[in-house]
N, C-alpha and C positions, 0 to 999 in steps of 0.2 A: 238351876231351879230358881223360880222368880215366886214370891207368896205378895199376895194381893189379901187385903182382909178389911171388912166391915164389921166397927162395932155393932155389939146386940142394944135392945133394948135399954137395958141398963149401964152398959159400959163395959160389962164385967169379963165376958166373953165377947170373940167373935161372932157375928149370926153368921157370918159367910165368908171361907177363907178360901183361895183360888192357888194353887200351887200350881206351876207350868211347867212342865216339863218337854222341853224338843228332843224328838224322836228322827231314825234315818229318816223318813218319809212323809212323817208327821209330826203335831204336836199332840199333849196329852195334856188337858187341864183336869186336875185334881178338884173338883168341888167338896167343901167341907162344913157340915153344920147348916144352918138352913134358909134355903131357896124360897122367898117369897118378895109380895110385892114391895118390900123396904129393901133386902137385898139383891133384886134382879136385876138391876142398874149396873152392878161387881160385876156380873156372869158376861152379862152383855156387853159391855167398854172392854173386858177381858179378850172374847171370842170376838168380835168385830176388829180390836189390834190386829189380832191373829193372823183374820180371814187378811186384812188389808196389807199387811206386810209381806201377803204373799205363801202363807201356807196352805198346801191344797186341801190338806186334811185334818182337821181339827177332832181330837175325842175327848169328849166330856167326858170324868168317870164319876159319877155319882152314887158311888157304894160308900161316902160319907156323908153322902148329906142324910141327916135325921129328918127334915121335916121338907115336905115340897106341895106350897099351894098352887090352887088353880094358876096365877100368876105365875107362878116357875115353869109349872106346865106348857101354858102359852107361850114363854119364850121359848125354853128349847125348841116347840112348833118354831118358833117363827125365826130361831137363829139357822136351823135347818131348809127353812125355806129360802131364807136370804145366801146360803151358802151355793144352793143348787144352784141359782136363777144367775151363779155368777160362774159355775163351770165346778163349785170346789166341794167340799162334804164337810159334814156336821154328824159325829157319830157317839149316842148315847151308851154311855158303857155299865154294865151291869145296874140296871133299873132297879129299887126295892120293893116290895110287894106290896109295901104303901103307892108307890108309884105306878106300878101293873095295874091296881086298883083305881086308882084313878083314872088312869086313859081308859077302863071300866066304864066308868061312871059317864067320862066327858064321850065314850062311843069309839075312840080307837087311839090309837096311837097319831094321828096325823099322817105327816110326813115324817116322822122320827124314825132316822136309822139304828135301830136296836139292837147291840150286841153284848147277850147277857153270856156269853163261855167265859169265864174266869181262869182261863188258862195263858192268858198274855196279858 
């Protein structure tokens, strides 16, 4: 397991800590603490290593991130879109219902592969 982590505003905590885990088939990035436009920068140099070293399947699990703005939003969109347009997948794992709400608000999910079963 690899952890990747962005100080918060103040130093004190992390706003954003990335744990990796590879899997038989895939990888599994752990997102922790919160997803916006100061720490999207983590998410994305995290999953773009990923995609580029060659894994076909990357899952985000975002059942710790506490907070996720409009910006966190759009990336996932748009790490998902850059995954497809190269053969591989980008898969959103258990969404929070702050996040449900949101793709609400912004009109859908995108392109975002959503897999909220909590059973794997």
């Amino acid at each position: 397991m690899v952890s990747i982590d962005v100080e918060g505003a103040h130093g004190s905590q992390p706003a954003l800590r990335c744990d990796v885990r590879p899997e038989r088939e895939r990888v599994r990035v752990i997102a922790e603490g919160e997803l916006d436009f100061a720490s999207a920068d983590t998410l994305r140099s995290c999953v773009d290593e990923l995609l580029e070293v060659g894994f076909g399947q990357v899952v985000i699990d975002v059942t710790a991130l506490s907070f996720v703005d409009s910006s966190g939003f759009r990336l996932l969109n748009e790490l998902t879109e850059r995954a497809l347009s190269h053969g591989q997948t980008v898969t959103v794992r258990h969404p929070s219902p702050g996040l449900e709400r949101l793709a609400e608000l912004l009109h859908d999910f995108g392109h975002l592969d959503v897999e909220t079963e909590f059973n794997s």
